[in-house]
N, C-alpha and C positions, 0 to 999 in steps of 0.2 A: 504494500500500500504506500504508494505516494505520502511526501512530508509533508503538512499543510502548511507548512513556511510558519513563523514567527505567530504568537497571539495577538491578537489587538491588541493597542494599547488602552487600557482603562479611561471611561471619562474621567475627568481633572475634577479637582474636590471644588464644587461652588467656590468660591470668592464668597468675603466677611460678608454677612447682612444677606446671604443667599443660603445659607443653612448651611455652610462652613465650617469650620474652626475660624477663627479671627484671629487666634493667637500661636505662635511659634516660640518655644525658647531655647536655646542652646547654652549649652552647659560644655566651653573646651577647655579640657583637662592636658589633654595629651599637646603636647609641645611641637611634633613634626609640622614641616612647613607644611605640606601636602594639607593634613587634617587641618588645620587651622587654614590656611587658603580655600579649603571644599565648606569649612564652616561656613566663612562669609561669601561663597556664593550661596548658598543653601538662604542667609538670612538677605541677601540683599534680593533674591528674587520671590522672598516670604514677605518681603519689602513691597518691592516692585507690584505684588498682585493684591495689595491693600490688608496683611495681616499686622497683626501690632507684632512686634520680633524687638526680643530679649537676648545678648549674646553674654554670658555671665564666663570670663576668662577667669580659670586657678589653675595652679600645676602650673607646669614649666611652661603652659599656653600665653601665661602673665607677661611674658618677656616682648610678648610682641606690640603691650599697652607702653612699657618699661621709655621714657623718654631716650633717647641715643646718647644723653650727654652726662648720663649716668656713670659715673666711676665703673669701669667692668661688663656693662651690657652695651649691646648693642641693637639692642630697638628685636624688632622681627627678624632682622639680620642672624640676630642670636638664638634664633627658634633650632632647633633640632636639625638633622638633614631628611633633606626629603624622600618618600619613599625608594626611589632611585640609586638613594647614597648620594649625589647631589647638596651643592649649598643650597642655603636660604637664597639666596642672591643668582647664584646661576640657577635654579629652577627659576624663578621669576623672571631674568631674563629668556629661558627658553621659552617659557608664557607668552611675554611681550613679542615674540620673533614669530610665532606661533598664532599671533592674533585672539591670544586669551586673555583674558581680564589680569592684571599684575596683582599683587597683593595692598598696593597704595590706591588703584586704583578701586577695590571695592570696597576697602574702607571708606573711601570717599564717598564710593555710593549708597555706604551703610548710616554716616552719619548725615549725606544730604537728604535721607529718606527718614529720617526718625529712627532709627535704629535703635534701641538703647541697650547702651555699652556698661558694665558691672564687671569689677575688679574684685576679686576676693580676698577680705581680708586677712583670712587667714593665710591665703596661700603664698601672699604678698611676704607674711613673716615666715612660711614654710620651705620661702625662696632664700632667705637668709637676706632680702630686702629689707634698708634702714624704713623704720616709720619716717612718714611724709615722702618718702621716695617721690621722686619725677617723674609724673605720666604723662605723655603727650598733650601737649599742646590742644593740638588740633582735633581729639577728639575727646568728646565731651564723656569723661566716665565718670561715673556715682561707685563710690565705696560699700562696699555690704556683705553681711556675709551670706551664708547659706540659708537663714531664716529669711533677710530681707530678699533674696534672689525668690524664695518660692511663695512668699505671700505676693512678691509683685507678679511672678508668674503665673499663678493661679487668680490673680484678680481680671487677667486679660481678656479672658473669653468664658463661654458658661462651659462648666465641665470641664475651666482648665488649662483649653487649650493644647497644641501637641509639646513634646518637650522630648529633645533629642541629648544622647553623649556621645560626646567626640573624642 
């Protein structure tokens, strides 16, 4: 018997205010560049299609909030290598060569979309991060730990909302 080739692909979940989910949060843990660059596509097209999205960074993921001019770190530069064995910096430029979204670049479209960005505080000191450490600039993150990530989480949508690890 013949293969019937591939399944359809499923209808796409409504959009918020269409019986949806309305809310997304991510919770990156893991440090590698890869999983932390597939986060923020993940929340910037949870973004994009009108869901509230939550990206709550702890674990070695923290380094990529970490300002650059920080004694020892170096920004997202300092994230893990990427699956490949590859840098931070050379996956991201095969991205850019590649015609894929870079890693600055979805940030960007994380925070020009409402995204909201949550630093953990524990994980900050788990890092061996001085308190008040240097967090970027440019993007706007709120401090919190694991209670404030899941009551802001759980306040997004009825039921919730979905809520992913990375």
């Amino acid at each position: 018997m013949p293969n019937p080739g591939p399944s359809p692909v499923p209808s796409p979940v409504p959009a918020a205010g269409a019986g949806g989910t309305s809310a997304l949060s991510i919770v990156l843990f893991a440090g590698g560049f890869d999983r932390v660059h597939y986060a923020l596509v993940m929340a910037s097209a949870a973004a994009a299609t009108n869901r509230k999205v939550t990206l709550f960074f702890t674990g070695r993921a923290l380094r990529a909030l970490v300002h650059e001019t920080e004694p020892g770190v170096l920004g997202w530069h300092d994230l893990d290598p990427a699956d490949d064995g590859s840098t931070p910096v050379a996956r991201d430029r095969y991205f850019a060569t590649h015609g894929l979204a870079t890693f600055e670049e979805l940030l960007e479209a994380c925070v020009a979309m409402g995204v909201t960005v949550m630093a953990c505080e524990m994980g900050l000191r788990a890092l061996g991060l001085p308190p008040g450490v240097s967090l970027r600039a440019d993007v706007p993150v709120a401090t919190g730990g694991v209670v404030t990530f899941l009551n802001h989480a759980s306040s997004g949508a009825p039921g919730g909302g979905g809520m992913l690890f990375v």
